[in-house]
C-alpha positions as CSV (number, residue, x, y, z in Angstrom):
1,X,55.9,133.9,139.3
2,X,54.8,137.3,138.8
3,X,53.2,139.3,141.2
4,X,50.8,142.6,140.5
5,X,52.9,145.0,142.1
6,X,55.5,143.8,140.3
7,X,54.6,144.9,137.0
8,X,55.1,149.2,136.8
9,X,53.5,149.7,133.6
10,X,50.0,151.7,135.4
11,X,47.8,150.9,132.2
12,X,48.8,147.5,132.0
13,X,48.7,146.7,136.2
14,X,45.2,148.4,135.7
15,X,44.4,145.9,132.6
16,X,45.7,142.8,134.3
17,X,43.6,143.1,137.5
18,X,40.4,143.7,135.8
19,X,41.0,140.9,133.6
20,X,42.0,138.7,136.9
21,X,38.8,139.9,139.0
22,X,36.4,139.2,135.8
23,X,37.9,135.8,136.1
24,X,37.7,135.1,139.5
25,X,34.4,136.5,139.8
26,X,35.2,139.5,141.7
27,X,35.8,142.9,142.1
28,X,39.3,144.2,141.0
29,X,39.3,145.8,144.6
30,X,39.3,142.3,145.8
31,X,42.3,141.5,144.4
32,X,45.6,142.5,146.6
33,X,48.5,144.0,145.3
34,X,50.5,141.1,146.4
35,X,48.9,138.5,144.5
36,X,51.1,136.2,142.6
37,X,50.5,134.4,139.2
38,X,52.3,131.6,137.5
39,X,53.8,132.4,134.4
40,X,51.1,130.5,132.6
41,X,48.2,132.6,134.0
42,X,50.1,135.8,133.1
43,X,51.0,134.8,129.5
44,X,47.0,133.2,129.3
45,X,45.8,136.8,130.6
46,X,48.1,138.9,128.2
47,X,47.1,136.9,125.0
48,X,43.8,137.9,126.3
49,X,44.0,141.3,126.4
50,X,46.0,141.3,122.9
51,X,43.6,139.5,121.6
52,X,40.8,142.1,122.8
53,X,43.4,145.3,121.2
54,X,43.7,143.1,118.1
55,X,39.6,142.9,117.9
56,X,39.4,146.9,118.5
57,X,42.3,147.6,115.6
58,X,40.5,145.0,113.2
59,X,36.9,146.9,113.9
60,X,38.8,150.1,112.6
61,X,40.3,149.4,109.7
62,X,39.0,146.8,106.7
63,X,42.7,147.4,105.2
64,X,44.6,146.2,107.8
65,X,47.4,143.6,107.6
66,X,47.5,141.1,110.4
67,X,51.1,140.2,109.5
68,X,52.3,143.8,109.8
């Protein structure tokens, strides 16, 4: 289990809960800092948000390598 206060990288806490609260349906205000998610969830929500970084670098540049 991970909870949200228990990740201390600002940028990604920030990331996570608005990811979480367009899931849920909510405002990321709604969600508490003490709000637990399995290991699943977590790992579902990061390959998320890697897969929207991944869709931002492709956009910028035709020559990159996917492998690199």
């Amino acid at each position: 289990m991970i909870r949200i206060r228990e990740i201390l990288d600002p940028e990604l806490k920030h990331r996570i809960i608005a990811a979480l609260a367009e899931r849920r349906g909510c405002s990321a205000a709604a969600i508490p800092e003490w709000f637990e998610l399995d290991d699943a969830d977590f790992v579902d929500l990061l390959n998320d948000l890697r897969g929207e970084d991944d869709a931002d670098e492709d956009s910028g540049a035709p020559d990159h390598d996917p492998r690199m």
